[in-house]
Every structure is written in structure tokens, then in C-alpha cells.
Backbone bond lengths (Angstrom), bond angles and torsions (degrees), N, CA, C in turn:
res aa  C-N    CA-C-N  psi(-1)  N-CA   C-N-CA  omega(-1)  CA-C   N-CA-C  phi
1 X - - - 1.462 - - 1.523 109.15 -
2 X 1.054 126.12 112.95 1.672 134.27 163.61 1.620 116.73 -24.00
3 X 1.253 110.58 130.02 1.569 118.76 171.90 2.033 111.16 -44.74
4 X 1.569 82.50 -35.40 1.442 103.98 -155.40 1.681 108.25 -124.46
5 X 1.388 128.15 131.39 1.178 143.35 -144.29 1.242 103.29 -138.21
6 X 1.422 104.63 124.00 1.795 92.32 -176.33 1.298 87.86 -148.09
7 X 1.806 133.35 149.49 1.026 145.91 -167.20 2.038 95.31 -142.79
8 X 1.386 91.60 171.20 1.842 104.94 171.97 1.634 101.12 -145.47
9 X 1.635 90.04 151.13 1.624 87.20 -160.21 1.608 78.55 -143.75
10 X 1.602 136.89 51.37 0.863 145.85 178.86 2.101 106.80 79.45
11 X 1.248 87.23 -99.05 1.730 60.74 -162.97 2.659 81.43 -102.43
12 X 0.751 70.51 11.40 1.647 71.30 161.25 1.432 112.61 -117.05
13 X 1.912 99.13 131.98 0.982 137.00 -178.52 1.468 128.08 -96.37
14 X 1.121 135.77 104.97 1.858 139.11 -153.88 1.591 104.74 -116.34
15 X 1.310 129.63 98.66 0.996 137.35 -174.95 1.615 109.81 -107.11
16 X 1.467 122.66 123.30 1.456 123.71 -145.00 1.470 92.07 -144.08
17 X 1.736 115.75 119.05 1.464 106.22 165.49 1.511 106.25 -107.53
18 X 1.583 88.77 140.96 1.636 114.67 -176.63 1.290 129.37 -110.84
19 X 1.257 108.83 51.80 1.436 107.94 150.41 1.730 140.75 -114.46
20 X 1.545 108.31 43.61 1.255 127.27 -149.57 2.201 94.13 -31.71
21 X 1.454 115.71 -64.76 1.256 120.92 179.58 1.572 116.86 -8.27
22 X 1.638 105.90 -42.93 1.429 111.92 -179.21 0.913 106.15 -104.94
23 X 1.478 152.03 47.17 1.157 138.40 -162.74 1.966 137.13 33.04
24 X 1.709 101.01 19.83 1.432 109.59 -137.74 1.602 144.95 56.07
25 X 1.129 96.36 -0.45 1.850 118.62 -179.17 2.145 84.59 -14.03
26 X 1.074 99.23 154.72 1.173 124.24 175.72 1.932 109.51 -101.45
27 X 1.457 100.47 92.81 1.813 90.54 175.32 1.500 94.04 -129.73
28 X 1.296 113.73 -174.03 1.261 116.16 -170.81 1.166 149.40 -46.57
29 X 1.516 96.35 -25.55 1.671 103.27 177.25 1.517 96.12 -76.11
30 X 1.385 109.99 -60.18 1.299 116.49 -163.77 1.651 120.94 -48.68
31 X 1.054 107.46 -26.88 1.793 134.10 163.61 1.827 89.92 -47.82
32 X 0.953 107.49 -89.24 1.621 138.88 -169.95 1.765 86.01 -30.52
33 X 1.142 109.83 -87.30 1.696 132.90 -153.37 1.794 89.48 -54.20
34 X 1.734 135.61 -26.09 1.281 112.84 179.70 1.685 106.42 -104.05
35 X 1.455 98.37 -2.00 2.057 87.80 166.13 1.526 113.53 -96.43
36 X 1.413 104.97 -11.43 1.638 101.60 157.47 1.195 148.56 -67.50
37 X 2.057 101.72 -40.04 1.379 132.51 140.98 1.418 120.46 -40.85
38 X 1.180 123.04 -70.46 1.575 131.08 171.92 1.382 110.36 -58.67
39 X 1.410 137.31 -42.07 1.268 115.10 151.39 1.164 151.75 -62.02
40 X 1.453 128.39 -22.16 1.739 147.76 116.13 1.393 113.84 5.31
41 X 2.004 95.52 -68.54 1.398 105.13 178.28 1.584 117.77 -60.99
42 X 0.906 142.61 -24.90 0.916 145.17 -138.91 1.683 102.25 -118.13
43 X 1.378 110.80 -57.18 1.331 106.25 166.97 1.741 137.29 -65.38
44 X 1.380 104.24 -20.48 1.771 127.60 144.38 1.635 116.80 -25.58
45 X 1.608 100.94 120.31 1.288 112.45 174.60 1.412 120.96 -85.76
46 X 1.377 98.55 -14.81 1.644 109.89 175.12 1.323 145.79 -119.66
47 X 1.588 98.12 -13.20 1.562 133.85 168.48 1.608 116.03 -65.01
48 X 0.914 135.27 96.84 1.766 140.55 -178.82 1.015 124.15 -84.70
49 X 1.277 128.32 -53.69 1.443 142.55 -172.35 1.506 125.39 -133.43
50 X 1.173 113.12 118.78 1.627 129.39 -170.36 2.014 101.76 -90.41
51 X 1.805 90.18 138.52 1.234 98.65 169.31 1.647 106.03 -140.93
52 X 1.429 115.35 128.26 1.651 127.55 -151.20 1.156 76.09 -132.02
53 X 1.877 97.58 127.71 1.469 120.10 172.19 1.663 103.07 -141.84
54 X 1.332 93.06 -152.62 1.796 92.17 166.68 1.865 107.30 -170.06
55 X 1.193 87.73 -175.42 1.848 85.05 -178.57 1.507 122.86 -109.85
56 X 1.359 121.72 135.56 2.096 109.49 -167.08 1.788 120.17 77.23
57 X 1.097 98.48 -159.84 1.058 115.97 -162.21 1.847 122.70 -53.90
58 X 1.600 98.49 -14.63 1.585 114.44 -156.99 1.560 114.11 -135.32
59 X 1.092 152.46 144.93 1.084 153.15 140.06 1.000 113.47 -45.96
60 X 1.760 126.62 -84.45 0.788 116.58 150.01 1.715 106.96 -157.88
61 X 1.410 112.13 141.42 1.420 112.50 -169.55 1.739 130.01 -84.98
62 X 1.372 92.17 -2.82 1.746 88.55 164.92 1.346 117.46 120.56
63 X 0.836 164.50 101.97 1.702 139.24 149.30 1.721 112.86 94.08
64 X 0.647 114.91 63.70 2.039 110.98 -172.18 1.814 84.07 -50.58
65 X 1.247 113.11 103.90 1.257 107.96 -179.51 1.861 114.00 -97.95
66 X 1.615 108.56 -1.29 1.085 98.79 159.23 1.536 147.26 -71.26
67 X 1.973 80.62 -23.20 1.519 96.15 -173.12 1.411 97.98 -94.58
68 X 1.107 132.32 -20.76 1.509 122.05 169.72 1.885 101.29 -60.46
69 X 1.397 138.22 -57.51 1.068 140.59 178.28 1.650 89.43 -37.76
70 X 1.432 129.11 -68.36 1.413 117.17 -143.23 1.978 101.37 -70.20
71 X 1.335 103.96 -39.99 1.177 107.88 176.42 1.789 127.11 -50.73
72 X 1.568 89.96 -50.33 1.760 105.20 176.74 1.133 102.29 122.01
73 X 1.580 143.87 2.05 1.324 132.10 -124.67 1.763 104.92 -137.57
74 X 1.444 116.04 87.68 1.351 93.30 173.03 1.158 154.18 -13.58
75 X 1.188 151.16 90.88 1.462 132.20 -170.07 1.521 92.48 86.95
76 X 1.440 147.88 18.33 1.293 108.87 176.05 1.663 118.48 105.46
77 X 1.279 121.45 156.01 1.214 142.29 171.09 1.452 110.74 -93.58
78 X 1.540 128.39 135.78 1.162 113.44 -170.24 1.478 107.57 -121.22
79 X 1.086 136.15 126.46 1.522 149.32 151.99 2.086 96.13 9.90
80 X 1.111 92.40 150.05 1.747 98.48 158.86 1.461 95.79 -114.57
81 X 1.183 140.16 31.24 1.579 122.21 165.69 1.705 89.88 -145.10
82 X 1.790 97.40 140.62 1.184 97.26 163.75 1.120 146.94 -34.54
83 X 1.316 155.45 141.43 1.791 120.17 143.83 1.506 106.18 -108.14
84 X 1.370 110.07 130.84 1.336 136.66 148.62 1.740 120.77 -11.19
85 X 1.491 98.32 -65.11 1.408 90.36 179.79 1.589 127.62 -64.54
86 X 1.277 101.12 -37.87 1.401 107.81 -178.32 1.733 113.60 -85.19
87 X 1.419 122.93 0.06 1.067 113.91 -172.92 1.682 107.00 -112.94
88 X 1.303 102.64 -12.29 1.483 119.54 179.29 1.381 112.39 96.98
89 X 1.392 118.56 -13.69 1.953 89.71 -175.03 1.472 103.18 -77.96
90 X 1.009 127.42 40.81 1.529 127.90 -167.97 1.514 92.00 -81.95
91 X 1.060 158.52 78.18 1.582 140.85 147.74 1.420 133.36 -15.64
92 X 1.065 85.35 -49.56 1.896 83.73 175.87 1.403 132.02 -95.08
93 X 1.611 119.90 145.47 1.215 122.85 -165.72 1.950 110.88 -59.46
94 X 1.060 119.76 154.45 1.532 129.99 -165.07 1.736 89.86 -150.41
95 X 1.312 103.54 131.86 1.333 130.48 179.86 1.600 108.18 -109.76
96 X 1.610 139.20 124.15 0.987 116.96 178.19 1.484 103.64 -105.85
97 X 1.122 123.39 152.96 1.328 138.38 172.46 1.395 119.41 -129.27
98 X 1.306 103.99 98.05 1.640 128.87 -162.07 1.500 101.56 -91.21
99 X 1.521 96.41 122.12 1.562 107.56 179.89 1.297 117.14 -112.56
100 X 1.760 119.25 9.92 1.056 106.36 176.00 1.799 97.21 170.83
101 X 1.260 100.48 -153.82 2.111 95.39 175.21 1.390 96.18 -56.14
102 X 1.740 97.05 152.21 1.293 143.27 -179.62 1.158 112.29 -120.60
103 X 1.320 164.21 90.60 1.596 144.05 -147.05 1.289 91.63 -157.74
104 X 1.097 122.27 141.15 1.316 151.54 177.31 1.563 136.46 45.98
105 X 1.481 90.37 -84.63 1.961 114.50 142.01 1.046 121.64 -51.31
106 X 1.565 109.49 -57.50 1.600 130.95 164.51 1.492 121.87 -33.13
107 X 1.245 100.63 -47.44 1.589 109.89 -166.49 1.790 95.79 -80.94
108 X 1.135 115.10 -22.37 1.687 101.29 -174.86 1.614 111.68 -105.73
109 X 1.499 97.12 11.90 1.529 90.56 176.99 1.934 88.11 -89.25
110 X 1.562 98.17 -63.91 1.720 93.07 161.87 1.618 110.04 -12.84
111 X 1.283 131.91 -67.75 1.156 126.82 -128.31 1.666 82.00 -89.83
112 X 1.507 137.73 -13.84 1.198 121.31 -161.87 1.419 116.22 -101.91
113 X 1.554 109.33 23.74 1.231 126.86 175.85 1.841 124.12 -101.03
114 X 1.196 105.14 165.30 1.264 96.80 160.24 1.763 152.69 -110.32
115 X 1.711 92.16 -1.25 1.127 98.43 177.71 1.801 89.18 -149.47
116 X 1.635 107.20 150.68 1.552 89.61 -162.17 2.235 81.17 -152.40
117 X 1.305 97.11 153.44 1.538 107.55 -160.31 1.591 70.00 -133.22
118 X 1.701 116.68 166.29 1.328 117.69 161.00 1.854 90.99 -136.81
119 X 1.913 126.51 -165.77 1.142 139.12 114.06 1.449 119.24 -66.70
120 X 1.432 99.19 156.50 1.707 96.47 154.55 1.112 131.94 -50.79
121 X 1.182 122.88 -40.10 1.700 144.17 161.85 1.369 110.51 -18.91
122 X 1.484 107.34 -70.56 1.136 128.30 -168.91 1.622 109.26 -31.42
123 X 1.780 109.97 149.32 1.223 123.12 162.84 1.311 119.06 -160.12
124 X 1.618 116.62 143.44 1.207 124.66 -141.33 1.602 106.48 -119.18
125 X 1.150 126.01 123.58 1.563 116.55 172.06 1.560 103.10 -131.21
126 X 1.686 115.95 151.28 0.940 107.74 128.16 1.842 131.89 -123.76
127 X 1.598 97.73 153.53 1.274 89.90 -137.66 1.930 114.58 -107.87
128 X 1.725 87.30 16.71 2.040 84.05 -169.66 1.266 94.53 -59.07
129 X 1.440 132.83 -66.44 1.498 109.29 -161.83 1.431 114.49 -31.86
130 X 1.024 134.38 -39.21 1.636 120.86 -169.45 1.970 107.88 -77.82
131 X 0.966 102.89 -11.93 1.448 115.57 -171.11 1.593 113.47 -107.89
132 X 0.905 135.88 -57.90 1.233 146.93 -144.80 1.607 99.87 -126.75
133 X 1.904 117.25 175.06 1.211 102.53 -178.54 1.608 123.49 -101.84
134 X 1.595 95.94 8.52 1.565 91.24 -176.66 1.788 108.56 -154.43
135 X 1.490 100.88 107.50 1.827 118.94 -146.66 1.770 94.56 -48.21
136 X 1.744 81.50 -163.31 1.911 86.85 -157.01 1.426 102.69 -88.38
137 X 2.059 118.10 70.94 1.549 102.05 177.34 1.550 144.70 -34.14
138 X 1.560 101.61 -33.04 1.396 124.72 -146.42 1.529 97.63 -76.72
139 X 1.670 112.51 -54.59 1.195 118.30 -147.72 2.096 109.66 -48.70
140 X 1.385 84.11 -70.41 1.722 84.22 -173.71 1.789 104.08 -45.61
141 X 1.346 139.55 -25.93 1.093 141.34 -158.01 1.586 103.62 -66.20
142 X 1.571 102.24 -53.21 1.596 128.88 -175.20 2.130 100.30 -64.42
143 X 1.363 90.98 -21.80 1.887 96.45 -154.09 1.759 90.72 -79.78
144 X 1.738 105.61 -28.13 1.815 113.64 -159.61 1.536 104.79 68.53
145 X 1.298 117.02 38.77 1.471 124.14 162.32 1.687 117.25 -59.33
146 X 1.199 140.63 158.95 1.239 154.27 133.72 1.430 123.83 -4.93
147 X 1.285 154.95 94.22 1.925 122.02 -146.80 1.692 85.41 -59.94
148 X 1.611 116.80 -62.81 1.956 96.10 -160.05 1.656 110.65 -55.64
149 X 1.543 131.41 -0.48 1.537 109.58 178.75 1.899 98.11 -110.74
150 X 1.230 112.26 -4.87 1.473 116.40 155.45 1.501 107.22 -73.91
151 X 1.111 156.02 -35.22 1.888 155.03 -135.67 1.943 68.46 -116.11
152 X 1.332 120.50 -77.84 1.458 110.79 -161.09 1.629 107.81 -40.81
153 X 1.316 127.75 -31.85 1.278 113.70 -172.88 1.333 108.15 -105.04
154 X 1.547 120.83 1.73 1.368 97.99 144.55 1.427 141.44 -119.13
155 X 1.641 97.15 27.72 1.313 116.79 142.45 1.395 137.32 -81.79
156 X 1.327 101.97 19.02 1.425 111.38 179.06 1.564 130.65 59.37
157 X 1.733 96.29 31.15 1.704 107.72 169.65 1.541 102.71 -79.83
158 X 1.339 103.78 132.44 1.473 103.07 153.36 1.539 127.68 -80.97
159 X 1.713 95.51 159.33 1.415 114.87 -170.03 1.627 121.30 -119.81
160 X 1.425 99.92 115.76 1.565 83.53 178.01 1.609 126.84 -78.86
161 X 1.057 137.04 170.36 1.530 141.88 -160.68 2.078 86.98 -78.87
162 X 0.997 134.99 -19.36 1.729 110.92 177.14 1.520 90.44 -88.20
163 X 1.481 124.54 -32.38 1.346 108.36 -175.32 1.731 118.28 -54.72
164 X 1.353 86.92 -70.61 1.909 96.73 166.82 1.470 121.58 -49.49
165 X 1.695 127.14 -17.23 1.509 111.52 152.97 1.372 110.94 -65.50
166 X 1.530 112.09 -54.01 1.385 105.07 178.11 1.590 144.73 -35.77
167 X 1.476 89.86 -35.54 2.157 111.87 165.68 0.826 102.03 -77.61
168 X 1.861 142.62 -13.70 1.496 96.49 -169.28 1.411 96.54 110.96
169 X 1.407 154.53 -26.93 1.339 135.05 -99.16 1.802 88.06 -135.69
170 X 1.276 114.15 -40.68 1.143 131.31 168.69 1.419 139.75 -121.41
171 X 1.228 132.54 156.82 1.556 130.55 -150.02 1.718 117.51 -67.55
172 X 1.704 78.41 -60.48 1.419 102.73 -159.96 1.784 105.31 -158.14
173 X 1.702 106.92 134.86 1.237 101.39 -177.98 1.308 108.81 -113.99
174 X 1.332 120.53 120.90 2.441 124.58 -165.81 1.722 86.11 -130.51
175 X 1.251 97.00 144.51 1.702 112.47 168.78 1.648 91.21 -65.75
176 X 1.533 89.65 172.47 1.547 113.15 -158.95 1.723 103.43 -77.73
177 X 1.232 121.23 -7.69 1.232 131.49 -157.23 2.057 87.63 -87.74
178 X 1.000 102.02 -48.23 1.669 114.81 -169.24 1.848 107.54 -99.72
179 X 1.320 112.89 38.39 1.643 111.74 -171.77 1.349 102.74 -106.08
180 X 0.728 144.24 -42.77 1.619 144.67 163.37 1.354 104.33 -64.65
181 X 1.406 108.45 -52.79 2.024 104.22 -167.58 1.525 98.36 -43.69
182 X 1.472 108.33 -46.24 2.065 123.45 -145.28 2.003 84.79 -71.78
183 X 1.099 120.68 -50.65 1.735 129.95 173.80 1.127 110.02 -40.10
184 X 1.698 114.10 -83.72 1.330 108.68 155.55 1.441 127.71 2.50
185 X 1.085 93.70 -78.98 1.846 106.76 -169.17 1.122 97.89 -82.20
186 X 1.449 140.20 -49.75 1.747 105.91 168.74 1.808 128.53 -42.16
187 X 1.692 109.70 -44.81 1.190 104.88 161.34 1.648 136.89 -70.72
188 X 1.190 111.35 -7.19 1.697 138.69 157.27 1.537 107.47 -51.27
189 X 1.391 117.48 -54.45 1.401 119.80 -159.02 1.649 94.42 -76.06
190 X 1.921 111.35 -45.81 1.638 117.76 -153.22 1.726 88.96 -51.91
191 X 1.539 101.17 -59.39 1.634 90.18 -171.53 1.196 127.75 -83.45
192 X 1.323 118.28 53.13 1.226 139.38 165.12 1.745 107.79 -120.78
193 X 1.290 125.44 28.57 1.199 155.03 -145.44 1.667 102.38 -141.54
194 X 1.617 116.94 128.95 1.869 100.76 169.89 1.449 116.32 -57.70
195 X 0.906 148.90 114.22 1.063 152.65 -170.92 1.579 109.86 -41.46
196 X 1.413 130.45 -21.16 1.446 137.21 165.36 1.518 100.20 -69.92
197 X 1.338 133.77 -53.29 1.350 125.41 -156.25 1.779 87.46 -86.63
198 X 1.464 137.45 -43.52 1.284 114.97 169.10 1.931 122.92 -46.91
199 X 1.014 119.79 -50.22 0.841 124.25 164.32 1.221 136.69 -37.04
200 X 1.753 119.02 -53.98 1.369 135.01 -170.10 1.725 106.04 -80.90
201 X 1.390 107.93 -18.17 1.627 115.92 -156.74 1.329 84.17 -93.89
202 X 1.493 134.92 -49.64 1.197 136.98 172.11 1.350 103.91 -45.01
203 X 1.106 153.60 -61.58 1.304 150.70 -159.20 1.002 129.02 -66.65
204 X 2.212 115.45 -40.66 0.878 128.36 132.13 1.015 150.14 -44.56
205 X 1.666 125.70 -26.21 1.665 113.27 169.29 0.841 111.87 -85.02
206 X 1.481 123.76 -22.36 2.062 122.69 -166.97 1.786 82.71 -80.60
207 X 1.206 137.63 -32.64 1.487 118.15 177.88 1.647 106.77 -89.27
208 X 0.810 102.05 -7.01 1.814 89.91 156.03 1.624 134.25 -96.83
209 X 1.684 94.86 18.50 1.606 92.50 -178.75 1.357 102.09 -95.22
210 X 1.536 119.55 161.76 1.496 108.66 179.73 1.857 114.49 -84.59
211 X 1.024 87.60 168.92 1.171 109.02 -156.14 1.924 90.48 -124.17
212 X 1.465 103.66 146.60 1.049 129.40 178.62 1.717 128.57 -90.60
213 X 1.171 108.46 98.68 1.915 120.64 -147.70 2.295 99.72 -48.23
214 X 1.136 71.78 161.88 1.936 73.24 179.95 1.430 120.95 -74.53
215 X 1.282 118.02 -24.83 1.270 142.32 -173.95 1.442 97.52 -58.34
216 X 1.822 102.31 -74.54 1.485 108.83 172.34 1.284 136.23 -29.82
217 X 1.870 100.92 -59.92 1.461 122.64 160.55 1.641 118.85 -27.52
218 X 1.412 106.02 -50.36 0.981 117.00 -165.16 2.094 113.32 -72.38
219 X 1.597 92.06 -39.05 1.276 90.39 171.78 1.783 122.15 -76.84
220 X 1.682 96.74 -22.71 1.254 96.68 169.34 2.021 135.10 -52.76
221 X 1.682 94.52 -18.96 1.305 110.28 -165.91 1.740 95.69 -97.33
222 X 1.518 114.28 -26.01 1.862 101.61 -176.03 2.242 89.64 -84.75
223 X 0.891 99.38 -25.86 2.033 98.22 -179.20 1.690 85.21 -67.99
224 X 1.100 145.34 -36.33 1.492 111.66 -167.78 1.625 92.84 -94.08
225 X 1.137 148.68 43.21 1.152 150.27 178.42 1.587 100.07 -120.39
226 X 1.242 126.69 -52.10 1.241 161.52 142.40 1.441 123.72 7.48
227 X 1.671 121.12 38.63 1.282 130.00 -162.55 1.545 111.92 132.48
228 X 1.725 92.98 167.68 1.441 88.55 -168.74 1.866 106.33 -85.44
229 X 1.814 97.73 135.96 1.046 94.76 177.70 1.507 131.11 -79.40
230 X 1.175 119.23 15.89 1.492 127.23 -169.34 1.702 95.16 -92.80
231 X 1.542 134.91 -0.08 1.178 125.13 166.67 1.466 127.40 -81.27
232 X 1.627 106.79 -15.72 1.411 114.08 174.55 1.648 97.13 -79.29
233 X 0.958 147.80 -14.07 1.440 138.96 158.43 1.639 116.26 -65.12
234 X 1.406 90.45 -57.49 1.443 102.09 -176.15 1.532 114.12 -64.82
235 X 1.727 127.16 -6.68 1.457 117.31 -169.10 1.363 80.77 -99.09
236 X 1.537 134.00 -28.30 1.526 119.93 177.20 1.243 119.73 -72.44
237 X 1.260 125.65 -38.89 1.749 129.42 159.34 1.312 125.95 -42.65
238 X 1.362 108.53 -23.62 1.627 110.97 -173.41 1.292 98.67 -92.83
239 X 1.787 122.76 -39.52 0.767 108.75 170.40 1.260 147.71 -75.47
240 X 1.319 116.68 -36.53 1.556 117.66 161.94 1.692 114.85 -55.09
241 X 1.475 121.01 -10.16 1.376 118.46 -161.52 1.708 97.27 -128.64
242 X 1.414 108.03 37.85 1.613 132.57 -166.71 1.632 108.75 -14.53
243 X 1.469 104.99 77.11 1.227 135.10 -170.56 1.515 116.31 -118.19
244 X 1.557 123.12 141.74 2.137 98.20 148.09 1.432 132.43 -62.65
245 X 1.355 98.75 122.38 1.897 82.77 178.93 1.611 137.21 -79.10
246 X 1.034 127.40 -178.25 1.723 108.17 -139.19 1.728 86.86 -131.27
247 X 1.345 123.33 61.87 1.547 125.53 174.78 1.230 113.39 -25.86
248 X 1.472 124.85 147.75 1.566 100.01 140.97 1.786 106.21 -119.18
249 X 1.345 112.41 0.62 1.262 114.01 -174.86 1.348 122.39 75.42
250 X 1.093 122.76 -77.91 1.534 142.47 -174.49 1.513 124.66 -123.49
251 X 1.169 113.69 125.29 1.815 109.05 -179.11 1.534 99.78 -71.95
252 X 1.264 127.90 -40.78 1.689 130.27 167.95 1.600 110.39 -109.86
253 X 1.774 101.30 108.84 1.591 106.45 167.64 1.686 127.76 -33.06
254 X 1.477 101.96 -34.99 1.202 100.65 -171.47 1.775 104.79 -57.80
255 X 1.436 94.95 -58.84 2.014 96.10 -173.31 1.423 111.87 -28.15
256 X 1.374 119.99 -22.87 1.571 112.23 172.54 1.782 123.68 -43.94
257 X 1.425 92.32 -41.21 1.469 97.46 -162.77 1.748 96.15 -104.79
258 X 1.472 107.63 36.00 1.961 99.35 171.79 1.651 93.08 175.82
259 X 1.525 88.26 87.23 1.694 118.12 173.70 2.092 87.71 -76.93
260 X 1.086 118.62 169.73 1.323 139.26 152.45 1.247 114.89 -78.87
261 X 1.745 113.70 130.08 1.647 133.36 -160.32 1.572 97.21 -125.45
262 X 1.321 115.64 153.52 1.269 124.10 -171.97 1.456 91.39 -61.35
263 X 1.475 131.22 -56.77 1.485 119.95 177.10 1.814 115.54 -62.79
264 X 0.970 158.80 8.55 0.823 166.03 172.76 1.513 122.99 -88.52
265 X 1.709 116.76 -47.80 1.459 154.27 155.87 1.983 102.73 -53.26
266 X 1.160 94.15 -47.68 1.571 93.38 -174.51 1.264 103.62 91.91
């Protein structure tokens, strides 16, 4: 049975990852099997609108961080073919329909959509701070979050699906029984739309989200420098080996007290 599940429902497209056992963790195949899917979609003369779900308990939980351990590979092994959705030339609108955790990986495939339904069930993290050395700034920035409910989510608090209706963050919340039907029919209505003004409106809101200044960017890249990197191994070791993990933070104590400042970077 395929990692990856893809159906046609006329000119709607249902892209479903299947590996409930792992929570869908995102490892290599599964990488592979949804930039193949999303590229399908994309190269389709008749396919319009994408709806990304998954199978069980999870959407999808993030990082198969075992197989990155077995591999060696931070974050994972990565596809040799693009995918579309996550890289942006994706054109067409994608609806997500969240059936369950969202975590990490998870949460930014969520985030690379444009219209997004959850369950109640559902729960949302993002999760670099626990992984990496410098948490997930961007997300709430891109979302137009609150700054203190942007810092909470990129401190790696989780969110439940009434919280994230409540921000703004998501569409619409339907039990699991009506999560595809409610998709469906959101993508029912889009192409009931001229297909120029679906199109153009799409183009326009994903370029009206904000965007994260270069300056920042820039400091964002000396902060992941910013500590010892042997803890992004070690936060995956603890975790696959459901342990506390054993920081050390810094190879020199001092760097504690003199992170890199936009004046500092130049």
C-alpha cells in the first residue's frame, strides 16, 4: 500500500498520507511519494484544487526522527525532486483537512496551504525550538499573529484546533465524520468561481502574506549558528529513546550571555 494516497473527484484532487502506525512522521519515502503527488497536481490540465489530509490518529507528526538518527542526517533525508507545495510554485489553491496532530513538519505542510478545516481532535505544534537551535520565528509572523501568541508558538507550545480557530489560523472546525465532505464543498464552491478570478485571487493572497525582512533573515541564519550543535542530535536521541535530554547548550559558557543582534551582524 503506498505511503501516499491520492484520489480524483473530477477536477478535485485528495492527497492522503498513509502511514497512520507512525503517526505519518514525514521520512523519505513519504517526502518523495508527496512531491510526486503535488507534482501530478500541478502538471494536470484538469485538476484545480488540492485537498491534503492523512490517515488515523495524525495529520502528520513531523520529522521521522528515527530514520534521520539511522541515516545520520539532520532533519531527515530529502527527496531528489522538488515538491511544489512546499516550495511555492504550486499554483493552485490546496485546502487542508486536518485529521488529527500536526507537529512540526506537519505543522508547515498545514501552514503551506491556503484554506485549512481541522477536527476537534486536532493539535498543532510548531516544533524547532525543541529540535534545532533557534525556535520557529517565522510562523506566527507569516500567520499576522499577536507578537506574545507568535513567541508562544515559537516556543513550541501547543495548540489546540478551537485555539487556532480562535487566531484566525484555521477555517472551519467539523467532526471527522464531515472532513472531506466540508473540503469537498469548500472546493465545490472555489470552482464555481471564473476560473481567471480563482486563479488571480489565489496569487494575490499568498502575495499578500507577510513576509519576513532580510535583515532578520539574516540574523536568523548567525542564531542557528548560535550553540552547540551536537544538541539537535541529542534532542532526537532522547526522543526516539523516550528519555530527558542532556543539553549542553554552548561549547563556550560565555556565548550564553552574547547571542548575535541585528547591530552586531551588520
Amino acid at each position: 500500500m503506498p505511503l501516499v494516497e491520492t484520489e480524483k473527484k473530477d477536477q478535485i484532487f485528495i492527497v492522503r498520507i498513509n502511514r497512520p502506525e507512525r503517526l505519518n512522521a514525514l521520512g523519505y519515502e513519504i517526502r518523495t511519494q508527496l512531491a510526486e503527488a503535488w507534482s501530478e497536481f500541478r502538471e494536470s490540465k484538469n485538476l484545480e484544487i488540492g485537498i491534503f489530509t492523512g490517515t488515523g490518529r495524525a495529520f502528520c507528526a513531523g520529522e521521522d526522527m528515527k530514520e534521520s538518527l539511522e541515516v545520520g542526517i539532520v532533519g531527515g533525508k530529502r527527496p531528489t525532486i522538488e515538491d511544489p507545495l512546499m516550495n511555492g510554485s504550486l499554483e493552485k489553491p490546496v485546502i487542508a483537512a486536518v485529521n488529527g496532530y500536526a507537529m512540526g513538519g506537519g505543522f508547515m505542510l498545514v501552514e503551506a496551504t491556503d484554506l485549512r478545516i481541522a477536527v476537534p481532535e486536532a493539535v498543532f505544534e510548531v516544533s524547532e525550538a525543541k529540535r534545532w537551535l533557534l525556535g520557529g520565528y517565522n510562523h506566527g509572523h507569516i500567520a499576522k499573529l499577536p507578537h506574545p501568541v507568535a513567541t508562544e508558538m515559537a516556543m513550541g507550545f501547543r495548540f489546540t484546533a478551537q485555539r487556532f480557530h480562535e487566531i484566525g489560523f484555521i477555517n472551519k472546525i467539523v467532526d471527522s465524520d464531515d472532513l472531506i465532505s466540508t473540503a469537498v464543498s469548500m472546493a465545490e464552491h472555489m470552482l464555481t468561481l471564473p476560473p481567471a478570478s480563482r486563479v488571480n485571487t489565489t496569487q494575490m493572497m499568498r502575495e499578500m502574506k507577510p513576509k519576513v525582512s532580510g535583515d532578520l533573515e539574516k540574523l536568523a541564519e548567525a542564531l542557528k549558528e548560535h550553540g552547540d550543535k551536537n544538541d539537535l542530535i541529542e534532542s532526537r536521541k532522547a526522543f526516539a529513546e523516550k528519555r530527558t535530554p542532556n543539553f549542553s547548550g554552548w561549547n563556550n559558557p560565555d556565548d550564553r550571555y552574547s547571542p548575535p543582534t541585528l547591530d552586531s551582524i551588520g
